[in-house]
C-alpha positions in Angstrom: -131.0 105.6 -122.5 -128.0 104.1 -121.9 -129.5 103.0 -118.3 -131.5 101.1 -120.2 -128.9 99.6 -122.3 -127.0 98.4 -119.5 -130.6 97.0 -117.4 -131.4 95.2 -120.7 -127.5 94.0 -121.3 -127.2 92.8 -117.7 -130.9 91.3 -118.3 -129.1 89.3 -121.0 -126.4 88.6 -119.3 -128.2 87.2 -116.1 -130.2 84.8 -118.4 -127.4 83.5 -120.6 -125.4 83.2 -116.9 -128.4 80.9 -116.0 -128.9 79.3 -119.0 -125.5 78.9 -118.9 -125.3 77.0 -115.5 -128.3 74.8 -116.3 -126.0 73.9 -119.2 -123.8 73.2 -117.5 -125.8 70.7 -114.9 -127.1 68.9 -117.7 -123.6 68.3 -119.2 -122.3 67.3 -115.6 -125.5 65.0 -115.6 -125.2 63.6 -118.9 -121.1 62.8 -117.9 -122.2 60.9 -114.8 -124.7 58.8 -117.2 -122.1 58.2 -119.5 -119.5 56.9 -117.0 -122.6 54.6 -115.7 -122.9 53.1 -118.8 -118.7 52.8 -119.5 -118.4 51.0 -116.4 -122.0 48.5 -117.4 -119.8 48.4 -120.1 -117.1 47.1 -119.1 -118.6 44.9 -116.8 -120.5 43.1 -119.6 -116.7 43.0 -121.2 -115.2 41.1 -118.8 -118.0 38.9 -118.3 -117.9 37.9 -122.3 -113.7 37.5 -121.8 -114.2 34.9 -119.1 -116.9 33.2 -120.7 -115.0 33.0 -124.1 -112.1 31.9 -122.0 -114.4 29.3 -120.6 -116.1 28.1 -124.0 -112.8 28.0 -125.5 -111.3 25.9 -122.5 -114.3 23.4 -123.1 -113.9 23.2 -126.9 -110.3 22.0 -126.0 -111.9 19.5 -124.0 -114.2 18.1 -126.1 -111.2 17.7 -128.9 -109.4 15.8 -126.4 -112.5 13.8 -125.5 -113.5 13.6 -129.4 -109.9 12.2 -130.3 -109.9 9.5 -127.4 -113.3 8.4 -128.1 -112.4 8.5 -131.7 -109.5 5.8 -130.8 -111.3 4.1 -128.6 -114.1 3.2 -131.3 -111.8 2.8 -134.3 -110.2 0.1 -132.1 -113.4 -1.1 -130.9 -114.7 -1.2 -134.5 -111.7 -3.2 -135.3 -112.4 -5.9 -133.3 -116.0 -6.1 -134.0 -117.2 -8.8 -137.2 -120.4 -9.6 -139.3 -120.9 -12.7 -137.0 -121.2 -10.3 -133.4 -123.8 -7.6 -135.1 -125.5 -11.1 -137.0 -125.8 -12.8 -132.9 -127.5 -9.1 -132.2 -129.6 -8.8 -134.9 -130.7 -12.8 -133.6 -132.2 -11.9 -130.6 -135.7 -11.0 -129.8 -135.5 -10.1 -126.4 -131.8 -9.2 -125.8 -130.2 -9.6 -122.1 -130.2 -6.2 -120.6 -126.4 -5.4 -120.8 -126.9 -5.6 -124.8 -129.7 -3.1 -124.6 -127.5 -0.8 -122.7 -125.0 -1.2 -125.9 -127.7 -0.7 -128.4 -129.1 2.1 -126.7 -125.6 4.1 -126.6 -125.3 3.0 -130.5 -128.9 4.4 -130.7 -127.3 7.4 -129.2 -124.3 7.8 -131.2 -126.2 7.6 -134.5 -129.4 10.3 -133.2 -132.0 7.8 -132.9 -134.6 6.8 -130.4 -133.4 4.6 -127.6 -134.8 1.7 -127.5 -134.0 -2.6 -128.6 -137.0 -1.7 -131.5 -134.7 1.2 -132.4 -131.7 -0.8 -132.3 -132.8 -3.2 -134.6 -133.4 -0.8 -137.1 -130.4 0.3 -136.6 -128.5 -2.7 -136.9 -130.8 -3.7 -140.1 -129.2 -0.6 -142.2 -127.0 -1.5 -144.9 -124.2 1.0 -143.9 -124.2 0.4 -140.3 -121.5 -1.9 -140.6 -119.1 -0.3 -142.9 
């Protein structure tokens, strides 16, 4: 009987020894995966770091930009009197270099390029204010 004992113990014992190795494997497996994804991880990190570093560096920029243009246009605007956007709102078919300005104004204010656009444009009450 107690032959039996020990056969069926060691029986046990065999299995959990197996089930403890495939245990074991799989842990060993599942470490590997994890360190995979920690190092995906931290590649997808770095990545947002230097692009955050990058957006940042061209948010800088386009303050600097904005505050030139800014001072640039002020001055311009200063400069500018009923009589000039009166001689544009005059002509029908404006020479070409005065449809390049009305078409960057066009920009500037979201419209449609365009002299028909410009008009338009021109024609608000607020426009020059």
């Amino acid at each position: 009987m107690t032959i039996v004992i020990r056969e069926s113990l060691r029986a046990l014992k065999d299995s959990a020894s197996q089930q403890m190795a495939q245990s074991q494997k799989e842990v060993e497996r599942e470490q590997e995966v994890l360190k995979q994804h920690e190092k995906a991880c931290q590649m997808y990190e770095a990545r947002i770091d230097a692009l955050t570093k990058k957006k940042d560096a061209l948010e800088k920029k386009k303050e600097l930009a904005m505050k030139k243009v800014s001072k640039d246009y002020k001055a311009a605007l200063g400069s500018l009197h009923v009589q000039d956007i009166e001689e544009l709102r005059s002509y029908r078919q404006p020479p070409a270099l005065v449809v390049q300005v009305t078409d960057t104004l066009c920009l500037m204010f979201h419209v449609e390029p365009g002299w028909e656009s410009a008009k338009l444009l021109l024609n608000r009450e607020e426009f020059y204010q």
